[in-house]
PyMOL commands that place a pseudoatom at each C-alpha (Angstrom):
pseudoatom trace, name=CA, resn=UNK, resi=1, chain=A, elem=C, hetatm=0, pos=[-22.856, 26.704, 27.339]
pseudoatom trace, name=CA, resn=UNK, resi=2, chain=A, elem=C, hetatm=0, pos=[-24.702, 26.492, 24.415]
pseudoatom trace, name=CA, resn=UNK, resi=3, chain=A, elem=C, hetatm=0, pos=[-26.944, 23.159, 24.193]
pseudoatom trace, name=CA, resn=UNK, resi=4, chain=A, elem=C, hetatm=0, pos=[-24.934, 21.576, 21.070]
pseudoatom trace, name=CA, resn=UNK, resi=5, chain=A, elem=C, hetatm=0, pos=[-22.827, 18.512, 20.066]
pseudoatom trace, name=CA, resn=UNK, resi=6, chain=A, elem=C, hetatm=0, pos=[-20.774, 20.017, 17.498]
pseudoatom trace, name=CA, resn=UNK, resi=7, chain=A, elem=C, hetatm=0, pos=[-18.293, 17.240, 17.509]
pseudoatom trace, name=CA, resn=UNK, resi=8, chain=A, elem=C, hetatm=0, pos=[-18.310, 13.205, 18.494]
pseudoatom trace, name=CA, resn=UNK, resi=9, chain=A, elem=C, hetatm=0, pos=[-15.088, 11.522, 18.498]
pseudoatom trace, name=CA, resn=UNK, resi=10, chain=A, elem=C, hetatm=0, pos=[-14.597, 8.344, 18.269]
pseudoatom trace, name=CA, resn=UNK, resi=11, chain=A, elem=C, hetatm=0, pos=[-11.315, 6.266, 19.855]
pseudoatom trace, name=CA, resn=UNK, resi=12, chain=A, elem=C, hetatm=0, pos=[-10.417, 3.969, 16.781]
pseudoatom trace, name=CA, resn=UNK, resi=13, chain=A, elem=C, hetatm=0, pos=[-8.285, 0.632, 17.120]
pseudoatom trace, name=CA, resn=UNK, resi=14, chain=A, elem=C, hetatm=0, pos=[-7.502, 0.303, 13.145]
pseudoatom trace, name=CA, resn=UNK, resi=15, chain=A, elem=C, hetatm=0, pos=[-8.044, 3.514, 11.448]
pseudoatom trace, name=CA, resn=UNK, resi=16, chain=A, elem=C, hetatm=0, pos=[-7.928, 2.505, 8.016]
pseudoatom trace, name=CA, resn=UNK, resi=17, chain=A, elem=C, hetatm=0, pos=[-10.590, -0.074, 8.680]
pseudoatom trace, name=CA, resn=UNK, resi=18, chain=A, elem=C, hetatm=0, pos=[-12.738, 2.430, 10.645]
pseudoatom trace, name=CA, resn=UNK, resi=19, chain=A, elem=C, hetatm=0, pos=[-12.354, 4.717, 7.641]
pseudoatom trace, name=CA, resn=UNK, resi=20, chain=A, elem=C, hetatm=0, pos=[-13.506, 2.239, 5.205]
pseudoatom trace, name=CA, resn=UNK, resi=21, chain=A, elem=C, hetatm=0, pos=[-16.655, 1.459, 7.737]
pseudoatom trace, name=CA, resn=UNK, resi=22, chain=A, elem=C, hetatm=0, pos=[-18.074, 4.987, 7.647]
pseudoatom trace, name=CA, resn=UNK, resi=23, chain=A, elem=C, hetatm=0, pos=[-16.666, 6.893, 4.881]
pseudoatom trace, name=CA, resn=UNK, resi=24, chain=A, elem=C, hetatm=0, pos=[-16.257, 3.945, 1.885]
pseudoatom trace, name=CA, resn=UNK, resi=25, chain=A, elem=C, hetatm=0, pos=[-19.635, 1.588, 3.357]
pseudoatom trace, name=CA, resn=UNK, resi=26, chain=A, elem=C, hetatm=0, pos=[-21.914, 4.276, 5.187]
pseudoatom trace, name=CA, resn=UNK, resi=27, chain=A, elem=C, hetatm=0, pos=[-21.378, 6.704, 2.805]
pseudoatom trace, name=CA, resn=UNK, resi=28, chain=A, elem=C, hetatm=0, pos=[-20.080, 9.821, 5.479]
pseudoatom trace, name=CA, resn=UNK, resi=29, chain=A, elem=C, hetatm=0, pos=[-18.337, 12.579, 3.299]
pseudoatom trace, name=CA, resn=UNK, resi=30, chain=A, elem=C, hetatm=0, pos=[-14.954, 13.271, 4.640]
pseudoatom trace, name=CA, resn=UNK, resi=31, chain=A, elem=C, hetatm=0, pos=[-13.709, 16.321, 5.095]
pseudoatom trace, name=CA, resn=UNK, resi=32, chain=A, elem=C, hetatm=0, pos=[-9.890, 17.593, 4.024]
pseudoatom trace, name=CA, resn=UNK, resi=33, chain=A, elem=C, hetatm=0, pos=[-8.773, 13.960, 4.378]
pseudoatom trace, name=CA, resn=UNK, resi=34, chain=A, elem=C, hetatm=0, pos=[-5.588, 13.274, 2.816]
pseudoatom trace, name=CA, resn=UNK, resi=35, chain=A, elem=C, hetatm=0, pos=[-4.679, 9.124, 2.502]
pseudoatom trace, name=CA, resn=UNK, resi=36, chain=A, elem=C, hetatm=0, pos=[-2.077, 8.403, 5.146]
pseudoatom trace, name=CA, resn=UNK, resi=37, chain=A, elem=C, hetatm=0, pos=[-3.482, 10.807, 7.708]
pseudoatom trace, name=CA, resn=UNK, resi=38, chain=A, elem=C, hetatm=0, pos=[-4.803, 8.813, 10.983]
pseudoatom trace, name=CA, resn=UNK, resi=39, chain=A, elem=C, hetatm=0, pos=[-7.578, 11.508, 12.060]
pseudoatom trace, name=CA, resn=UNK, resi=40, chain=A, elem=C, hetatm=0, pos=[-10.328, 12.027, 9.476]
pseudoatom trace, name=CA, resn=UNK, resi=41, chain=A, elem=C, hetatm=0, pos=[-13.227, 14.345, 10.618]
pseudoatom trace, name=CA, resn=UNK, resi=42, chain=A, elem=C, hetatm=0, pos=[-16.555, 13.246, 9.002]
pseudoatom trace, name=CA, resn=UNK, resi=43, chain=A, elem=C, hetatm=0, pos=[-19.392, 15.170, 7.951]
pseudoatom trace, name=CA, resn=UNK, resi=44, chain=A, elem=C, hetatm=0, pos=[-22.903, 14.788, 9.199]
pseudoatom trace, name=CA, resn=UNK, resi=45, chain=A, elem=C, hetatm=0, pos=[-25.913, 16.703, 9.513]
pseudoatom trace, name=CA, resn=UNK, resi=46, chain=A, elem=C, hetatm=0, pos=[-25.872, 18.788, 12.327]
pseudoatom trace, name=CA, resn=UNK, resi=47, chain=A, elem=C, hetatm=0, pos=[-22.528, 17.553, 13.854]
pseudoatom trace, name=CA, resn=UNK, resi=48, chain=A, elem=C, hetatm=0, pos=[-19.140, 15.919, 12.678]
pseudoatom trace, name=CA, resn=UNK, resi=49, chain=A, elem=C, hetatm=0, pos=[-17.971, 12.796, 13.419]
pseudoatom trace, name=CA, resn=UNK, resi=50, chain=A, elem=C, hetatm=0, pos=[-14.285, 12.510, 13.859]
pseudoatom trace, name=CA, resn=UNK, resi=51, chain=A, elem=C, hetatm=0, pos=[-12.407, 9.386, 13.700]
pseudoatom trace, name=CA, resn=UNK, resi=52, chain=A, elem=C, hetatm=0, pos=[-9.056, 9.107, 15.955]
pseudoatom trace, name=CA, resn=UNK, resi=53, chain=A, elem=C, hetatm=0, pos=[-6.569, 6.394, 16.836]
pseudoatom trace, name=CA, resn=UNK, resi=54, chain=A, elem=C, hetatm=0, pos=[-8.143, 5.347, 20.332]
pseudoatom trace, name=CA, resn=UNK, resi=55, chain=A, elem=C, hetatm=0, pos=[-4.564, 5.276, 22.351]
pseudoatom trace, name=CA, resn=UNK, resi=56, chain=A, elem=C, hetatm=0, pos=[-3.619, 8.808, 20.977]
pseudoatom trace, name=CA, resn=UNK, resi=57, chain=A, elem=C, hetatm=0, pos=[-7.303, 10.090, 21.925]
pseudoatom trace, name=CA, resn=UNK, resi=58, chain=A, elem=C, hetatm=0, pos=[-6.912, 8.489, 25.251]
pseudoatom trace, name=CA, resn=UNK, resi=59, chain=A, elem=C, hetatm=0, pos=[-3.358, 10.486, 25.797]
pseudoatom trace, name=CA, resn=UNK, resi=60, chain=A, elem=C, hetatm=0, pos=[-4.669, 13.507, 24.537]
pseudoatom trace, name=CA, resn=UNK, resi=61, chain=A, elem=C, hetatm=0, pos=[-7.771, 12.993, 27.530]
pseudoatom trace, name=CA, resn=UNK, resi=62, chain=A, elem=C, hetatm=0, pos=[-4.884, 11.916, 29.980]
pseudoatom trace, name=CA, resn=UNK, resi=63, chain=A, elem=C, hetatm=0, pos=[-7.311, 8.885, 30.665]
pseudoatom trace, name=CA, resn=UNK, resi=64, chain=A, elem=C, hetatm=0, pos=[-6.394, 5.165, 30.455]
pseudoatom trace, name=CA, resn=UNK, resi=65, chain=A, elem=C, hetatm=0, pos=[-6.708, 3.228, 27.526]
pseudoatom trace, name=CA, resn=UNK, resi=66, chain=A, elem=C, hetatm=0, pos=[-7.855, -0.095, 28.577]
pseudoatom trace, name=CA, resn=UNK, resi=67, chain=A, elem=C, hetatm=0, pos=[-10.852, -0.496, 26.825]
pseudoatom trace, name=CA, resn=UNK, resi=68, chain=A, elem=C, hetatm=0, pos=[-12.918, -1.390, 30.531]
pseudoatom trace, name=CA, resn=UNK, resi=69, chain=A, elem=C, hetatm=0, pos=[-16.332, -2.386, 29.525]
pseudoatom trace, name=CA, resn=UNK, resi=70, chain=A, elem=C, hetatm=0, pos=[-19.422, -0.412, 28.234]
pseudoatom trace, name=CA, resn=UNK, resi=71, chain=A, elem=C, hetatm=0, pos=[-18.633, 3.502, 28.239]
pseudoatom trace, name=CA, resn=UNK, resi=72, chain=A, elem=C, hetatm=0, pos=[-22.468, 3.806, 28.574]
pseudoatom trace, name=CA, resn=UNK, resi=73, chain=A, elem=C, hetatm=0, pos=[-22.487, 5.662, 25.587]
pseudoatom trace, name=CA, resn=UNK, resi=74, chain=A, elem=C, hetatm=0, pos=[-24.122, 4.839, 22.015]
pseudoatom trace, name=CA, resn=UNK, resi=75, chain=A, elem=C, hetatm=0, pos=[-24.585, 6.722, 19.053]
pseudoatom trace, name=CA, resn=UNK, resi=76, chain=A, elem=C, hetatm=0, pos=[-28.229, 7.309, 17.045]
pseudoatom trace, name=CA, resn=UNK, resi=77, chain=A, elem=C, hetatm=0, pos=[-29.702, 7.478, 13.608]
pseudoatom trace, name=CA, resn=UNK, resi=78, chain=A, elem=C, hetatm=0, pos=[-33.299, 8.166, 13.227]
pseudoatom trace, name=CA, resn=UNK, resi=79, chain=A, elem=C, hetatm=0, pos=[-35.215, 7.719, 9.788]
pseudoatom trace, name=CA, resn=UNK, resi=80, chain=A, elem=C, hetatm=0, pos=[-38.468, 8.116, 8.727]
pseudoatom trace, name=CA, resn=UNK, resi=81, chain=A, elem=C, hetatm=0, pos=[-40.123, 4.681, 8.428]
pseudoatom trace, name=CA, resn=UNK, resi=82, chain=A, elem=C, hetatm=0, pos=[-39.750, 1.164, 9.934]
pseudoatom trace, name=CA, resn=UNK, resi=83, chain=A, elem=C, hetatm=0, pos=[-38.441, 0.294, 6.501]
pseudoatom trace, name=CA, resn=UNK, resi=84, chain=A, elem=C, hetatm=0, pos=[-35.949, 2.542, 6.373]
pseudoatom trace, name=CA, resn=UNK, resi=85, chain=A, elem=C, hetatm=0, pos=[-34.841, 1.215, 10.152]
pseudoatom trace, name=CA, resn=UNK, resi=86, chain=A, elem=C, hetatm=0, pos=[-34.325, -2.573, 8.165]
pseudoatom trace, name=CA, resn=UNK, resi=87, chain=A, elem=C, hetatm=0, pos=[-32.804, -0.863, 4.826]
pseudoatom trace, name=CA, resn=UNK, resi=88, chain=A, elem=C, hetatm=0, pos=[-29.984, 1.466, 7.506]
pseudoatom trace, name=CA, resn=UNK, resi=89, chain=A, elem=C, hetatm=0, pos=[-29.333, -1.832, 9.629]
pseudoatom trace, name=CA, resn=UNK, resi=90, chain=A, elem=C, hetatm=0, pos=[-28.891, -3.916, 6.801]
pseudoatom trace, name=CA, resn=UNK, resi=91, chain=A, elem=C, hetatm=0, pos=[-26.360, -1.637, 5.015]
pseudoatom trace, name=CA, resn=UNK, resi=92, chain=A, elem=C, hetatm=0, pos=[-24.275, -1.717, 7.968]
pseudoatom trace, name=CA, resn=UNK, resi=93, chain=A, elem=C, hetatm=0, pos=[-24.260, -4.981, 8.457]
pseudoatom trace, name=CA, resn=UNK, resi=94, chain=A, elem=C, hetatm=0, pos=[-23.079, -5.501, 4.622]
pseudoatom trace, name=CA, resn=UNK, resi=95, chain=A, elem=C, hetatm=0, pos=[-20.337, -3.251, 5.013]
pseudoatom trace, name=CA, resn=UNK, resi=96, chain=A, elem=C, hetatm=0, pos=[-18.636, -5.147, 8.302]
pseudoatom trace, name=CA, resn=UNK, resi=97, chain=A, elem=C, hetatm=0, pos=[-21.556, -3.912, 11.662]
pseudoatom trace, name=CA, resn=UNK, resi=98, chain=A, elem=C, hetatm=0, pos=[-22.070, -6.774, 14.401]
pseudoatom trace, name=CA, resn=UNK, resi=99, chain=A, elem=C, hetatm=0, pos=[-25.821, -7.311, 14.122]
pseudoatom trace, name=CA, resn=UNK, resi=100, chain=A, elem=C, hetatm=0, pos=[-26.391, -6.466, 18.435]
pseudoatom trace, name=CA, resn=UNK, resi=101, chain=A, elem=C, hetatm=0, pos=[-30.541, -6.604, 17.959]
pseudoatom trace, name=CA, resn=UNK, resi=102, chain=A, elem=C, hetatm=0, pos=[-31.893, -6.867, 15.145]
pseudoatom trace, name=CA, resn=UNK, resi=103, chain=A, elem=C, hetatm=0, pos=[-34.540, -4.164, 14.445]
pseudoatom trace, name=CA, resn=UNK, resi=104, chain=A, elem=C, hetatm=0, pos=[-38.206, -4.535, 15.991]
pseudoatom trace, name=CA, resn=UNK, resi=105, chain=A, elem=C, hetatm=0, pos=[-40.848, -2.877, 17.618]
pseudoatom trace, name=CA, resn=UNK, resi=106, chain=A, elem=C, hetatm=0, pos=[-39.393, -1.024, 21.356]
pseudoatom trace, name=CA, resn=UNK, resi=107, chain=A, elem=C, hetatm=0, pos=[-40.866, -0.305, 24.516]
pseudoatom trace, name=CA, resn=UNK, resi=108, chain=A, elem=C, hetatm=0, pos=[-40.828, 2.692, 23.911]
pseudoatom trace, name=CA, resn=UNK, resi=109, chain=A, elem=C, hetatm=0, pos=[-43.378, 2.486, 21.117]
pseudoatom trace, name=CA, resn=UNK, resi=110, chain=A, elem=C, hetatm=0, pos=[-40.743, 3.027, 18.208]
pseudoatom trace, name=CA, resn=UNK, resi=111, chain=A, elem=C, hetatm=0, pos=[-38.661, 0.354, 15.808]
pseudoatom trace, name=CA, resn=UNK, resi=112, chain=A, elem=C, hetatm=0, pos=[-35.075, 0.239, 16.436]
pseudoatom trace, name=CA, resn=UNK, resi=113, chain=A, elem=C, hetatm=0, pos=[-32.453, -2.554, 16.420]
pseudoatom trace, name=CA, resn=UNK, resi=114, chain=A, elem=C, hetatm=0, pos=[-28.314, -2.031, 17.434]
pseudoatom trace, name=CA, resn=UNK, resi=115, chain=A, elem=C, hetatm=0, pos=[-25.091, -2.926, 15.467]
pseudoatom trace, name=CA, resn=UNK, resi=116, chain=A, elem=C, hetatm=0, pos=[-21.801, -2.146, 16.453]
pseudoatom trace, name=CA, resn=UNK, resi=117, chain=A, elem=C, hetatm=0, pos=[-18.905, -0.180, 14.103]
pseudoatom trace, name=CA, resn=UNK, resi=118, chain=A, elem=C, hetatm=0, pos=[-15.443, -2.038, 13.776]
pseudoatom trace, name=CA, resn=UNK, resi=119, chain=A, elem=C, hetatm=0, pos=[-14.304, -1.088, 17.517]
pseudoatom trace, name=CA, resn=UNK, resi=120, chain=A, elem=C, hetatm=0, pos=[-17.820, -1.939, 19.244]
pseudoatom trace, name=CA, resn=UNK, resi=121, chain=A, elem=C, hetatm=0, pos=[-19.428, 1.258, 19.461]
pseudoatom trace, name=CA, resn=UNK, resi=122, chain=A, elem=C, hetatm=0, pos=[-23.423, 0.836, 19.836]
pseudoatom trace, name=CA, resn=UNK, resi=123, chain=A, elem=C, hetatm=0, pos=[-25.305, 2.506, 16.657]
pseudoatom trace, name=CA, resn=UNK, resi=124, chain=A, elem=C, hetatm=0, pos=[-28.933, 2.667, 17.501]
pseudoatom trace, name=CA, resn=UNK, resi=125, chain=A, elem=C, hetatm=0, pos=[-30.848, 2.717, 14.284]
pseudoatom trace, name=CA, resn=UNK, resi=126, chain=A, elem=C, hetatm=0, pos=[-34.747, 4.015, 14.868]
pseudoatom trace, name=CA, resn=UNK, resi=127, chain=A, elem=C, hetatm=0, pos=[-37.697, 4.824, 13.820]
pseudoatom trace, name=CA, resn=UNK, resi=128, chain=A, elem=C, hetatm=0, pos=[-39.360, 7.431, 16.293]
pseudoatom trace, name=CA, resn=UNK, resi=129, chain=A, elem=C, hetatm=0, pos=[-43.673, 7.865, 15.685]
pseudoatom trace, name=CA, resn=UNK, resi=130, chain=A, elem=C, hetatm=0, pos=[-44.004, 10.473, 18.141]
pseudoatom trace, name=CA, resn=UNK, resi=131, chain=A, elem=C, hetatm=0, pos=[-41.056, 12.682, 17.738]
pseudoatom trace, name=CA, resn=UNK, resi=132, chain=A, elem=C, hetatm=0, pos=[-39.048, 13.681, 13.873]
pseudoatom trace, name=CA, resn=UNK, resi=133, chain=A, elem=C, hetatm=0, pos=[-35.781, 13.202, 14.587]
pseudoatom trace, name=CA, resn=UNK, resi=134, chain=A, elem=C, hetatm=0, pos=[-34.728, 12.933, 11.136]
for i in range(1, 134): cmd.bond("trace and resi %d" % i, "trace and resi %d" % (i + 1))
show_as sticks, trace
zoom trace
């Protein structure tokens, strides 16, 4: 298998509000969407991000869709400076995130903070010293 996320999918519960999250406020291109559809595949730098209605997604897995606590999953963004960590987080937050933590300084030795899309998934939002991720 080749070491590669080429796609992440994410189980929506209101498409047309998760559309206007990432594609109107964030500012992801989408890709042959036409207005009506309920999948829209988004594109991103290195990977897509494709946006599904969560109960058709969970049929399609033939897993449950009861929605049982954290999946242990969240998503990342890297940029280049603290600053840019504040500017990121603060966009989302304009455009309908859940502040989760607001950015500061990690264990780790990094800046991040958390906010969470329309349907709860965890965006990580860092700044990384040691490693360009960007």
């Amino acid at each position: 298998m080749k070491p590669k996320i080429s796609l992440i999918g994410l189980g929506v519960r209101d498409f047309a509000r998760s559309l206007a999250f990432y594609r109107d406020g964030l500012g992801f291109p989408a890709h042959n969407f036409t207005e009506g559809e309920d999948f829209c595949m988004l594109r991103l730098e290195g990977t897509w991000l494709s946006l599904y209605p969560r109960d058709k997604l969970a049929e399609d897995a033939a897993v449950p869709d009861d929605g049982a606590g954290f999946a242990g999953i969240t998503l990342a963004h890297n940029v280049p400076s603290r600053e840019a960590v504040d500017a990121v987080f603060a966009q989302a937050v304009s455009v309908g995130a859940r502040p989760v933590k607001p950015p500061q300084e990690v264990f780790w030795g990094g800046y991040s903070g958390y906010f969470a899309d329309p349907d709860g998934y965890l965006w990580e939002v860092a700044h990384n010293p040691f490693t360009d991720l960007t």
